[in-house]
C-alpha positions as CSV (number, residue, x, y, z in Angstrom):
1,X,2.4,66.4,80.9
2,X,-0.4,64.0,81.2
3,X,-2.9,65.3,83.5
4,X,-4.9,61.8,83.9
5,X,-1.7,60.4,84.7
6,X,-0.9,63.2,87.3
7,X,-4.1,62.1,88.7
8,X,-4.4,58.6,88.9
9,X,-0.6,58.8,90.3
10,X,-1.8,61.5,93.1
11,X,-5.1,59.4,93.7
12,X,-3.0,55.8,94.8
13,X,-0.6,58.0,96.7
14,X,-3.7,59.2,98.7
15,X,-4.9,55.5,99.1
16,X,-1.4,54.8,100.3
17,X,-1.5,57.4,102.7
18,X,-5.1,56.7,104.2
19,X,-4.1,52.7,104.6
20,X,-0.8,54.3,106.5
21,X,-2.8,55.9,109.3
22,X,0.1,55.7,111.4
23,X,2.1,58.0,108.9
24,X,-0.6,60.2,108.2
25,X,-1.2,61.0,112.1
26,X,2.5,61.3,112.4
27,X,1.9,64.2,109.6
28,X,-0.8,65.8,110.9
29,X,0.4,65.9,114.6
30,X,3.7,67.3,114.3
31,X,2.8,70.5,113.4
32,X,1.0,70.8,116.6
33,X,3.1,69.1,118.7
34,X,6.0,71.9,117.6
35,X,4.0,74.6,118.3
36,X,2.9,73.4,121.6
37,X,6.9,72.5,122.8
38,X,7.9,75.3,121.1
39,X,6.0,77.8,122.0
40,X,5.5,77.0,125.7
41,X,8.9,75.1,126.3
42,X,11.2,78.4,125.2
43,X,10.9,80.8,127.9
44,X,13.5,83.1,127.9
45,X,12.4,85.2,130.8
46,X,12.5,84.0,134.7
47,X,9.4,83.7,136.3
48,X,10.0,82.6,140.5
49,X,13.6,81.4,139.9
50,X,14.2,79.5,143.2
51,X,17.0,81.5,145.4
52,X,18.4,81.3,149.3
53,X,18.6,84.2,151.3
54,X,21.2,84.5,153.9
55,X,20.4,87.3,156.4
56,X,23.3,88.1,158.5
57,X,21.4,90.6,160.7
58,X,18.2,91.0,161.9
59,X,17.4,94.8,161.7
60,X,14.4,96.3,159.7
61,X,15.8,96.8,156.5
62,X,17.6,93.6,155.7
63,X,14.0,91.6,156.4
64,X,12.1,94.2,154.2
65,X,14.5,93.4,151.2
66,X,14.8,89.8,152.0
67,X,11.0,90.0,151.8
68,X,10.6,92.4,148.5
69,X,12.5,89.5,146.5
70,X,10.4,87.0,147.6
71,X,7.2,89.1,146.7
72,X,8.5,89.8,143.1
73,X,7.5,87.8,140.4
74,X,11.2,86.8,139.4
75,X,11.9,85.4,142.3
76,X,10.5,82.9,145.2
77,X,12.8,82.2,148.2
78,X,12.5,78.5,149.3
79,X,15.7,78.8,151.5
80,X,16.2,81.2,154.5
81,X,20.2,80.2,155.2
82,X,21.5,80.4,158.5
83,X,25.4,80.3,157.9
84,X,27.1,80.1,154.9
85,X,28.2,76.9,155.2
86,X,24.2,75.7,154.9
87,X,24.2,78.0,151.4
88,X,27.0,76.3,150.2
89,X,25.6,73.1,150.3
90,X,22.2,74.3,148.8
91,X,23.9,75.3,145.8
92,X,26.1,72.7,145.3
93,X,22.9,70.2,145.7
94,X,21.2,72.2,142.7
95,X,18.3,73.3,144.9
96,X,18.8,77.1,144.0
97,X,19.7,78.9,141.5
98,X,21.0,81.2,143.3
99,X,21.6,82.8,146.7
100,X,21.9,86.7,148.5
101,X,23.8,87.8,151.1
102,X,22.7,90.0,152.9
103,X,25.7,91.9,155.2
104,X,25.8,92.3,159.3
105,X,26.3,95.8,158.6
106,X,23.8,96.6,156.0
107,X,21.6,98.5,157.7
108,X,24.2,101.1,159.0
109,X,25.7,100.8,154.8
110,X,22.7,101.8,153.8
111,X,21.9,104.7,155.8
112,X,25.7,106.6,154.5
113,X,24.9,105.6,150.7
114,X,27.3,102.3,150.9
115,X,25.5,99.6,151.0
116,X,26.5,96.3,149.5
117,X,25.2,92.7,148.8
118,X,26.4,89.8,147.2
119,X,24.4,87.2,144.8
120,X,25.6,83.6,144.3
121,X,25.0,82.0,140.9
122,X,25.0,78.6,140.0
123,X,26.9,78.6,137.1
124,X,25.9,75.4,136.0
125,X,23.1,76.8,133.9
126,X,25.1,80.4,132.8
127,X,21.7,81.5,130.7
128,X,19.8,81.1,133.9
129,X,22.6,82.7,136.1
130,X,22.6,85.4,133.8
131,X,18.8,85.6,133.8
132,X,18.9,85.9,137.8
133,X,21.5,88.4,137.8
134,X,20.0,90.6,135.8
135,X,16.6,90.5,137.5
136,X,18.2,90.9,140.8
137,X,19.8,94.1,139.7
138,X,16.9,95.2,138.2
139,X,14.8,94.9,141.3
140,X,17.5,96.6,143.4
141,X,17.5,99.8,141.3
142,X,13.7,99.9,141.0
143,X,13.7,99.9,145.1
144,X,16.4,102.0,145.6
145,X,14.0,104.7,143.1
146,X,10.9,103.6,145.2
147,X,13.1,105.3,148.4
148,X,15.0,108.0,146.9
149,X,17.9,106.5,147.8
150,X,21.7,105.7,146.2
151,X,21.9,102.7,144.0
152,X,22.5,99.2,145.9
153,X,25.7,98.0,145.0
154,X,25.1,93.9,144.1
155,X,28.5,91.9,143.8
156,X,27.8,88.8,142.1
157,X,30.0,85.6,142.3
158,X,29.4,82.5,139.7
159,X,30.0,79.1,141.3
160,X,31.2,76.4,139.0
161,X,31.5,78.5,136.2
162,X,34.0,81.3,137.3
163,X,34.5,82.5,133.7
164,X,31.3,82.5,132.7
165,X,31.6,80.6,129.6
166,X,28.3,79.1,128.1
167,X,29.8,76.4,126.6
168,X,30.2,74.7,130.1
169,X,26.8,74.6,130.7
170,X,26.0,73.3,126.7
171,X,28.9,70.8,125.8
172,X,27.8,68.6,129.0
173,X,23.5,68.7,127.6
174,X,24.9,68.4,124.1
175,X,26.3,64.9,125.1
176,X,23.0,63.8,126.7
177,X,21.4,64.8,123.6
178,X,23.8,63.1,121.0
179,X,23.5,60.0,123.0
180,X,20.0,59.7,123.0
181,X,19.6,60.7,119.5
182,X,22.2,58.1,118.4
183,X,21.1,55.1,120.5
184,X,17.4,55.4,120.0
185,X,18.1,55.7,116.3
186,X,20.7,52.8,116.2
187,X,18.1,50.2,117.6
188,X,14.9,52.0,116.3
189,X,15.9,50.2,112.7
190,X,17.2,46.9,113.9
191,X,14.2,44.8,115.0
192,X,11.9,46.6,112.0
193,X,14.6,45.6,109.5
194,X,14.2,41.8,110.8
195,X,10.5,42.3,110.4
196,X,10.4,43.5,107.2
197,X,13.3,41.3,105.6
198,X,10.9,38.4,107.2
199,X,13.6,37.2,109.2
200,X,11.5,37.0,112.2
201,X,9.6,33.6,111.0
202,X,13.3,31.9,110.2
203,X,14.1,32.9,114.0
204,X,11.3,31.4,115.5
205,X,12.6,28.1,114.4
206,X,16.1,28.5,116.4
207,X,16.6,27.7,119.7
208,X,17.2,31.2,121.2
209,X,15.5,32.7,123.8
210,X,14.0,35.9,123.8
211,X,16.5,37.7,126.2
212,X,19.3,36.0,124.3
213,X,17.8,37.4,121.1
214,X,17.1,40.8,122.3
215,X,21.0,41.5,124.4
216,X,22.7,40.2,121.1
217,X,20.5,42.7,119.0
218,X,21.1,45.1,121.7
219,X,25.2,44.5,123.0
220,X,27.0,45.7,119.3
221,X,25.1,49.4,120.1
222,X,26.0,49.8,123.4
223,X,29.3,49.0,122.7
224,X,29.4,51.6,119.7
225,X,27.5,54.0,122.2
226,X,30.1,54.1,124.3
227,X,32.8,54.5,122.4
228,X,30.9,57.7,121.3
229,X,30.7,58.6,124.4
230,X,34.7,58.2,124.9
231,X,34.9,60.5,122.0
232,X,32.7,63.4,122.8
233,X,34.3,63.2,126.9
234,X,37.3,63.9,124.9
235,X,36.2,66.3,122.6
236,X,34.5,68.7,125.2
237,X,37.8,68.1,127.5
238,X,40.2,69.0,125.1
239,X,39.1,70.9,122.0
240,X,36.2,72.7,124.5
241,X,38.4,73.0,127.5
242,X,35.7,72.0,129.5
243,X,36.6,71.0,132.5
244,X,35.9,67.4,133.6
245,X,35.9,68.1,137.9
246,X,34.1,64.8,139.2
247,X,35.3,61.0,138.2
248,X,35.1,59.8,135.0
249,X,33.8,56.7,136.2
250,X,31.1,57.9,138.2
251,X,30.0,60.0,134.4
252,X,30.5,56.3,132.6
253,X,27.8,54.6,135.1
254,X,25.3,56.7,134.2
255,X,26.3,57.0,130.7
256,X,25.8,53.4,130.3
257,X,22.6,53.5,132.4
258,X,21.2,56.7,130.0
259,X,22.7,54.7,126.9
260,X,20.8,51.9,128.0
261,X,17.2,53.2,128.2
262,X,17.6,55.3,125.4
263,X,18.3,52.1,123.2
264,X,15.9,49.7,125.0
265,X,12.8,52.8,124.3
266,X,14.5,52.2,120.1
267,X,14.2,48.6,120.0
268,X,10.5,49.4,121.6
269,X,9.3,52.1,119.1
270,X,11.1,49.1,116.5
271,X,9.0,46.5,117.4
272,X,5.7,48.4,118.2
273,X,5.8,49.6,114.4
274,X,7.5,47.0,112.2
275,X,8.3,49.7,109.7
276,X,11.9,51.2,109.4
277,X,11.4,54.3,108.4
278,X,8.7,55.4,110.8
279,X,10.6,53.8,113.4
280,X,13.4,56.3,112.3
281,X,10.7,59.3,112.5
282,X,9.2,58.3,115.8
283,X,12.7,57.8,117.4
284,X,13.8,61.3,117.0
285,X,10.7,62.6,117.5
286,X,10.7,60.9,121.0
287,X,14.3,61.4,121.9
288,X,15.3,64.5,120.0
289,X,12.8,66.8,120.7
290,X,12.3,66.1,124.6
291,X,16.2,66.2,124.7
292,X,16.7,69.4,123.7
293,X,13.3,71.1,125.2
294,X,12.4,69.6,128.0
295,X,16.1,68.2,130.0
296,X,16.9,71.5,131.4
297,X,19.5,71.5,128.5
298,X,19.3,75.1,127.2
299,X,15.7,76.4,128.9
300,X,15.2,75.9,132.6
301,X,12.4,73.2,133.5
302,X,11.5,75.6,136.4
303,X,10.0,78.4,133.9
304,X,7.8,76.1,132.1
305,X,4.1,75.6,132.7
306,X,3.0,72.8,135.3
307,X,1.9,70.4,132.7
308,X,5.6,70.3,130.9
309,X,7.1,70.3,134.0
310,X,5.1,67.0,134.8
311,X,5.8,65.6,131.1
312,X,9.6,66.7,131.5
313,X,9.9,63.1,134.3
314,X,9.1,61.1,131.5
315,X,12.2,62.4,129.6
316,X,15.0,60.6,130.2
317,X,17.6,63.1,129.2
318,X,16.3,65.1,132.2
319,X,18.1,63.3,134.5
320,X,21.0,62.7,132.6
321,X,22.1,66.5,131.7
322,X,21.8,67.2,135.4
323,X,24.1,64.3,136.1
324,X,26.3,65.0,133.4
325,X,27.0,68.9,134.7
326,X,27.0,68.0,137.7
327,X,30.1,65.6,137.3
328,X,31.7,68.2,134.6
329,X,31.3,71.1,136.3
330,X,30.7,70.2,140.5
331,X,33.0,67.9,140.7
332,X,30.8,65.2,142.3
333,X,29.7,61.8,142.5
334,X,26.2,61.1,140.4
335,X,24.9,59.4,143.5
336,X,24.9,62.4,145.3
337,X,22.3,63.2,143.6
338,X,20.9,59.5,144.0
339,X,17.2,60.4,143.4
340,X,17.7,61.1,139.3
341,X,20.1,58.0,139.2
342,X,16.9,56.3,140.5
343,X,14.6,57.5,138.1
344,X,17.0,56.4,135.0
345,X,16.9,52.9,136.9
346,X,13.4,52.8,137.3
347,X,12.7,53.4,133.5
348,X,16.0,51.2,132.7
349,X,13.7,48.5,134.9
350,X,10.2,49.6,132.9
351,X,11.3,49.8,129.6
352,X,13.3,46.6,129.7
353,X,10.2,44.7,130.8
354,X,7.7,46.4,128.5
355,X,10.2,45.5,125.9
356,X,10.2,41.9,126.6
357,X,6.7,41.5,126.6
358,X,6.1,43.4,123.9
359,X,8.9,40.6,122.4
360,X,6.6,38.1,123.4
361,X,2.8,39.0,121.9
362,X,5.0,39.5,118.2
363,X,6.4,36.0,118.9
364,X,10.0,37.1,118.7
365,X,12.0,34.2,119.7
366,X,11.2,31.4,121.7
C-alpha cells in the first residue's frame, strides 16, 4: 500500500468534508442529539401520572388515602370525580390515566380487614396502565404496613384494552410513525433531485406557477401515502386483530391531514438543502426520531422533562398517535378531540406557506 497515496486521498476527503459544513455538523451533532432524546426521552418509571379520584364517602379514612396518593411522587390527582358518570368521561377524553374508586362503605371495610378499591386504566397506553397499576399497589401495601393493618385489596379494570394486549396501544403509533417516515422521505428527494439534475433552470422557462409546480410534485405521494395507509389499516385489523372501534373516515381525515404536513416539512428540508442525500439524512432525522420518542408512541410525554414536553408540540406525530388510538381503540370521532386536529391544521397552514416562500427566494417556477 502506498502510504502517500493513503494520504493525499484522506487529505481531499477532509477538504471535502470542511467545504460540506452542513454534513460535517450533521456528523458531529448526532451523537449528541441521541444522547440527549435518548437518555431523557426513555423514562420507564412514572413520576405524577395524572389520575381522578372518586370518593363515594366522606369519612376520615377515604380523604386520608385520597390525599396519600396525591402526596406520592407517582401520582398527582387533577380530578376529584363526583359520580361516575363525570369519571367516565375523563377517561374517555384522555385527561387521566387512570382513576380510583373509593367505596361508600370503605371505612366500615376497613375496620373488619375487607376493604376494597377499584383502579380504572386507560388502556390506551398498556405500558403506562401497567406502570400505574403497579405503583398503585405498591403504595397500598406500603400504607397498609405504615398502620399495621391487612393488605388493601385493589381491583383494577382496563378500559379500551380489556385484554391487555400491547399491541393495541403500538400497531395504532406504528402507523403514525411509518407514515411520517415514508412521506417525509418520499418528497425529501424530489425537489433536490430537480436541483441537482439542473432541471430547475429549464422550469423557469415554462409557464407554470409555483403552486401548480409544487401540488404536481406533491399529488403522486399523497396518493401513494394513502394507499399505504389502506394497507397498514388492514394489516393491524386483520393480521393484528386490532380492533378498528371509531369510523374509518373520521381516521382517513386526519391521515390525509398528518400525510400532508409530513410531506410538505420533505419537500421543505428538499429545497432548503438542494442535496439528495442530506435531504434523506435530515428527513429521518426530523421525522423518525421525534416519531418514535417524543408522540407519546411507546414513552408517555407526561414523564419527560419540561423542556421535551414543550419540544414534543412541534412534533407532528404527537397529535396524530393520539388521534389514531383514539379512533382504534375509543371508538370516537377525531374531532372530539378537536384541539390536536387543530394543531395538525395549524402546521398543515405553516408549513405550506413557509414552503411556498421558500419556493419563491430559490426561484422555483414562475
Amino acid at each position: 500500500m502506498n502510504w502517500q497515496h493513503v494520504r493525499a486521498m484522506a487529505r481531499k476527503e477532509w477538504w471535502h468534508l470542511l467545504r460540506d459544513r452542513r454534513s460535517l455538523a450533521l456528523m458531529l451533532l448526532m451523537p449528541a442529539m441521541l444522547l440527549f432524546l435518548f437518555g431523557y426521552a426513555i423514562r420507564l418509571d412514572v413520576t405524577e401520572a395524572p389520575i381522578g379520584v372518586l370518593v363515594e364517602s366522606l369519612d376520615a379514612e377515604s380523604r386520608e388515602l385520597a390525599a396519600r396518593f396525591d402526596a406520592s411522587n407517582g401520582f398527582r390527582v387533577i380530578r376529584v370525580f363526583p359520580d361516575r358518570d363525570a369519571l367516565r368521561e375523563s377517561v374517555q377524553a384522555g385527561e387521566v390515566w387512570g382513576a380510583l374508586v373509593i367505596p361508600a362503605d370503605f371505612a366500615v371495610a376497613l375496620r373488619r380487614g375487607e376493604a376494597r378499591l377499584q383502579l380504572i386504566l386507560d388502556g390506551v397506553d398498556a405500558n403506562s396502565a401497567r406502570l400505574v397499576r403497579n405503583y398503585a399497589r405498591a403504595l397500598m401495601d406500603e400504607i397498609a404496613r405504615e398502620h399495621s393493618m391487612p393488605a388493601l385489596r385493589l381491583d383494577d379494570r382496563v378500559w379500551f384494552n380489556e385484554t391487555r394486549e400491547s399491541r393495541f396501544a403500538i400497531i395504532p403509533g406504528v402507523i403514525a410513525i411509518v407514515m411520517a417516515v415514508i412521506g417525509a422521505l418520499m418528497t425529501s428527494l424530489t425537489m433536490a433531485r430537480e436541483m441537482e439534475l439542473g432541471n430547475i433552470v429549464m422550469l423557469r422557462t415554462t409557464p407554470l406557477t409555483r403552486g401548480e409546480f409544487l401540488t404536481g410534485k406533491l399529488v403522486p405521494y399523497f396518493v401513494i401515502g394513502m394507499v399505504d395507509l389502506l394497507v397498514a389499516v388492514f394489516a393491524a385489523v386483520y393480521l393484528f386483530d386490532v380492533p378498528l372501534r371509531g369510523p374509518f373516515i373520521g381516521l382517513a381525515v386526519v391521515s390525509a391531514m398528518f400525510l400532508l404536513v409530513v410531506m410538505i416539512q420533505g419537500a421543505l428540508i428538499s429545497v432548503s438543502t438542494g442535496q439528495q442525500v442530506l435531504a434523506s439524512q435530515l428527513a429521518l432525522i426530523s421525522t423518525f426520531l421525534p416519531a418514535f420518542l417524543l408522540s407519546g408512541f411507546v414513552f408517555a410525554i407526561e414523564n419527560m422533562p419540561a423542556a421535551l414536553q414543550f419540544i414534543s408540540y412541534l412534533v407532528p406525530a404527537r397529535y396524530y398517535v393520539l388521534l389514531s388510538k383514539v379512533v382504534f381503540l375509543k371508538g370516537l370521532m377525531p374531532l372530539v378531540l378537536w384541539t390536536q386536529v387543530a394543531a395538525l391544521a395549524t402546521m398543515l397552514v405553516a408549513l405550506a406557506l413557509a414552503l411556498r416562500a421558500r419556493a419563491r427566494r430559490l426561484g422555483l417556477a414562475s
